[in-house]
C-alpha positions in Angstrom: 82.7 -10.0 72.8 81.0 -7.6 70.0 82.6 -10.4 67.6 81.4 -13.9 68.9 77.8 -11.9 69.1 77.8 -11.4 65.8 79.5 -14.7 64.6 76.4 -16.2 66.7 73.6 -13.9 65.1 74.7 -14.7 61.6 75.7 -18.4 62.0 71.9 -18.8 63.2 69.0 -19.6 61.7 66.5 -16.6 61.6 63.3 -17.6 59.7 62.9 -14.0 58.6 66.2 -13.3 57.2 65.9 -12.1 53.6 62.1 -12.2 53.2 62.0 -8.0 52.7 64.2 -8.7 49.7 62.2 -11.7 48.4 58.8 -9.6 49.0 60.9 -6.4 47.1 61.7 -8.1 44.0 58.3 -10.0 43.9 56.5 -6.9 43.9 59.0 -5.3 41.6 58.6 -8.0 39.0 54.5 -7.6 39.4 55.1 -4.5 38.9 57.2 -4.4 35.5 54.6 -7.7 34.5 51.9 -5.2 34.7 53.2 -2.4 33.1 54.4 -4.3 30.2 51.3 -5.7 29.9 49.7 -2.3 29.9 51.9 -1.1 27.4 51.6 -4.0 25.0 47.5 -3.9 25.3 47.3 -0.2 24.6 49.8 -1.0 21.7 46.8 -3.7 20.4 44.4 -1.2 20.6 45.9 1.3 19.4 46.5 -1.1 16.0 43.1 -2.0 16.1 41.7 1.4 15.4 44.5 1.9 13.1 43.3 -0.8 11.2 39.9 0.1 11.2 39.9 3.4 10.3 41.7 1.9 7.0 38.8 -0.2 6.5 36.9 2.6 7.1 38.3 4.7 4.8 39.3 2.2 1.9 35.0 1.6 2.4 34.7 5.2 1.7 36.8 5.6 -1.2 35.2 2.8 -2.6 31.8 3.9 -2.2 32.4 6.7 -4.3 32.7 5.0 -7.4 29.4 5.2 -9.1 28.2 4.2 -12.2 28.7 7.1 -14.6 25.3 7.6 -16.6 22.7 6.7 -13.8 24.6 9.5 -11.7 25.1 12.3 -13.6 21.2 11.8 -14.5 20.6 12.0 -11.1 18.5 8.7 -11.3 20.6 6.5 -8.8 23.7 6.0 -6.9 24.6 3.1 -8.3 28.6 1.6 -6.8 30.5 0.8 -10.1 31.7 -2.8 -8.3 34.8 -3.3 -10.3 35.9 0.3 -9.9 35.0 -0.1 -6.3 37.2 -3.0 -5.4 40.3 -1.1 -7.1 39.6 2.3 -5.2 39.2 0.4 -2.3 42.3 -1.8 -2.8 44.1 1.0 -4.1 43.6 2.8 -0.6 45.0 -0.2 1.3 48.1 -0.9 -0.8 48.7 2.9 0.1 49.4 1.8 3.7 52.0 -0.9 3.9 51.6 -2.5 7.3 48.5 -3.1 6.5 46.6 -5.6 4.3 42.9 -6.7 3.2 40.6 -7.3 0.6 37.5 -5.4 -0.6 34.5 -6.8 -2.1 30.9 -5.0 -3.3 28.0 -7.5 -1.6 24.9 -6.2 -3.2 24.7 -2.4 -2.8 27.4 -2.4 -0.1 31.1 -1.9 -0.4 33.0 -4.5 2.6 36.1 -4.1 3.4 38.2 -6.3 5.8 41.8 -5.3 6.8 44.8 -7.3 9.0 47.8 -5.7 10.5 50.1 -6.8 13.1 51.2 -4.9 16.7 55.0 -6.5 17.5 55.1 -6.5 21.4 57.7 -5.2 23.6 57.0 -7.2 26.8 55.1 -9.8 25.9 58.1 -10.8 23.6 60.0 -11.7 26.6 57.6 -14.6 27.1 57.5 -15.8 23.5 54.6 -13.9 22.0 55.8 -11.6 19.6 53.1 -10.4 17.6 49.7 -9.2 18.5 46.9 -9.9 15.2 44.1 -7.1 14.6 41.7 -6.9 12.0 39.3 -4.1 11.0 36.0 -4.6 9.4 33.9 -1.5 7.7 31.1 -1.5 5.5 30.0 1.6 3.5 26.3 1.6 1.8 25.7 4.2 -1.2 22.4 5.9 -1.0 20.5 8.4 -3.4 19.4 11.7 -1.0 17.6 14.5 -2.2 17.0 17.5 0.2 18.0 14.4 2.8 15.6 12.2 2.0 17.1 8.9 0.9 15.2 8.1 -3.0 
């Protein structure tokens, strides 16, 4: 008797059969969805500051070159533009996974720098790479006892 019962409750049609494991694995695969997409976001981020404090920093470097006799006078701070671009450059090319350009616009020293993040989840639906740029700007000033001449 035990046997034709359950022959007869699993040769039936149960509309609720299964649908704990169908809700299980739905929610499971959310879940992985959204912590891979966490992870790969704070991965982008994470690239993005990296490539702006190069920019930053290239911006800096650059900003330091002055022109020689104006400064040591102590008349002006004057950004030597072709030294400039090479300090600035030179900072860059020191950090491989990143790249950029530096140019002097006036009395300002721009720098604009690219890297890439290379997912880990988002791979898994074709997009492999994450682009980030960074942008700085550094402008150099004459300041005596903190007043800006």
């Amino acid at each position: 008797m035990p046997t034709t019962f359950m022959r007869r409750r699993f040769v039936q049609d149960d509309p609720e059969r299964g649908s704990v494991t169908i809700w299980m694995i739905t929610t499971a695969l959310t879940m992985v969805l959204l912590v891979g997409l966490a992870v790969d976001l704070g991965g982008q981020v994470l690239a993005k500051q990296h490539a702006q404090v190069v920019a930053l920093e290239a911006a800096r470097a650059g900003g330091q070159q002055l022109q020689g006799a104006p400064a040591v006078l102590g008349q002006a701070a004057v950004v030597d533009p072709a030294g400039a671009v090479v300090a600035a450059s030179t900072y860059i090319a020191g950090t491989p996974e990143v790249t950029g350009a530096a140019s002097v616009v006036g009395t300002r020293v721009v720098v604009d720098t690219t890297t890439t993040y290379q997912t880990r989840f988002l791979s898994i639906i074709g997009i492999q790479e994450l682009t980030v740029t960074g942008h700085a700007e550094v402008e150099t000033v004459r300041a005596v006892e903190g007043v800006i001449r």
